[in-house]
MIKOL-830078 format. One record per atom (N, C-alpha, C, O): residue in one letter; x, y, z. Coordinates in steps of 0.1 Angstrom, whole numbers, plus 5000, padded with zeros to 4 digits. Atoms other than C-alpha are relative to their C-alpha. Example, Ala and Ser with C-alpha at 12.3 -4.5 7.8 and 13.67 -1.06 7.14 Angstrom:
! residues 2
A500949885000/A512349555078/A500950125000/A501950125007/S499149895000/S513749895071/S499250115008/S499750225009/
END
This chain:
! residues 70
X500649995014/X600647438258/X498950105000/X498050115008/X501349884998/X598647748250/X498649924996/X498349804993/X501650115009/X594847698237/X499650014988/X498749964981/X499750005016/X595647818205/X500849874995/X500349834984/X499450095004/X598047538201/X499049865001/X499049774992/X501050124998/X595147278215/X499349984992/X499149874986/X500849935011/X593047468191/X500149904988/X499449824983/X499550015012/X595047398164/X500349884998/X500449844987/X499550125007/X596247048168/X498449905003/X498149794997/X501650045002/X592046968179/X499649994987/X499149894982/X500950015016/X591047038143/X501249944988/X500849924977/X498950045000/X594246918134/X499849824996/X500149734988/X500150204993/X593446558148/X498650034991/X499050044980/X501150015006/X590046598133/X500049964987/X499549864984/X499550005014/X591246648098/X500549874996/X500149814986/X498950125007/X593646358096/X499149905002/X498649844993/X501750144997/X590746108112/X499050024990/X498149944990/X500950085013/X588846128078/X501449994988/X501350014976/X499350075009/X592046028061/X500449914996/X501349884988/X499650135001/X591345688063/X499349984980/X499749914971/X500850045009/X588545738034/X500550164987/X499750234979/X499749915010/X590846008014/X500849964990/X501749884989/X499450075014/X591745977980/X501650094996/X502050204999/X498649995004/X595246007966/X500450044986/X500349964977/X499750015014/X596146147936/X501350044993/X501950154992/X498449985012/X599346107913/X500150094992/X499450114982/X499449905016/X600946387895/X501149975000/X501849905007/X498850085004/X603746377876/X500550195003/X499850295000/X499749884999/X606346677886/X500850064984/X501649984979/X499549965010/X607246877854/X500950215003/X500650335006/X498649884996/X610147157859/X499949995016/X500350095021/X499549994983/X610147107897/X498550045006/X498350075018/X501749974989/X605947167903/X499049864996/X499149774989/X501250124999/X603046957908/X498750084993/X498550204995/X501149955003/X600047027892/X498649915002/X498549794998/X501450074993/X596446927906/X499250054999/X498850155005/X501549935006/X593346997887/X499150045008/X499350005019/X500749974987/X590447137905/X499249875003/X498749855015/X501050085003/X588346837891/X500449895012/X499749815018/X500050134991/X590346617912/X499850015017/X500149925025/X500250024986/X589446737946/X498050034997/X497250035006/X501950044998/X585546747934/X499450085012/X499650205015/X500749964987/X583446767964/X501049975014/X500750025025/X498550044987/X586846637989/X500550135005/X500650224997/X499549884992/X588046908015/X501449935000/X502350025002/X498650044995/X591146718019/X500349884989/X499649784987/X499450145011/X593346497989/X501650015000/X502350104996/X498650054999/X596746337994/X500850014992/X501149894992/X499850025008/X598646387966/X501849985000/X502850035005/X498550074996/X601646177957/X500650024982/X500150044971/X498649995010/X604746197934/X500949885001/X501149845012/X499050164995/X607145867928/X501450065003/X502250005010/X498749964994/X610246127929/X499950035015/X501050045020/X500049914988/X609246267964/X499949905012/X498849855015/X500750054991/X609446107991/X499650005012/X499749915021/X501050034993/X607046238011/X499050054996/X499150174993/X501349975004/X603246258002/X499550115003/X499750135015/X500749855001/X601546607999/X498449995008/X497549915004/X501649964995/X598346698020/X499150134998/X499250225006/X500549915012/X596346927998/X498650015010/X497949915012/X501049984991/X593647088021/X498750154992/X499150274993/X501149925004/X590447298006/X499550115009/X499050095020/X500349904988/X589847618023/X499250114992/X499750184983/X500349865009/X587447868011/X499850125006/X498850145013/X499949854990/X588348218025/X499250124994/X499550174983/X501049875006/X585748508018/X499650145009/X498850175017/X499849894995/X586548828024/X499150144995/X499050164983/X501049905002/X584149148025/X500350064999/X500850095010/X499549855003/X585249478013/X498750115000/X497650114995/X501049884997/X583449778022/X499850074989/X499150174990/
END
């Protein structure tokens, strides 16, 4: 296993271990997408978000990438 891979499943495992106290939120799919307001991930880095057609639960992860241009 490289240490990129350790890397990656380290923060990985990190992530999922506050999933006990993460919130879930239902959308309903209309023409084949999901839509997830921003309001509902608030201050949350990480929100589960479930569908009754699908069955399996979505993990909706917050990332804010900021890039510098010269």
């Amino acid at each position: 296993m490289s240490c990129g891979m350790m890397a990656a499943g380290g923060s990985l495992l990190s992530l999922l271990s506050s999933c006990k106290s993460t919130s879930i939120f239902k959308a309903e799919a209309v023409n084949h997408q999901l839509t997830v307001p921003l309001s509902a991930m608030n201050d949350k880095k990480i929100l589960i978000v479930r569908n009754a057609s699908s069955e399996y639960d979505i993990l909706l992860v917050k990332n804010l990438t900021i890039i510098l241009l010269p």
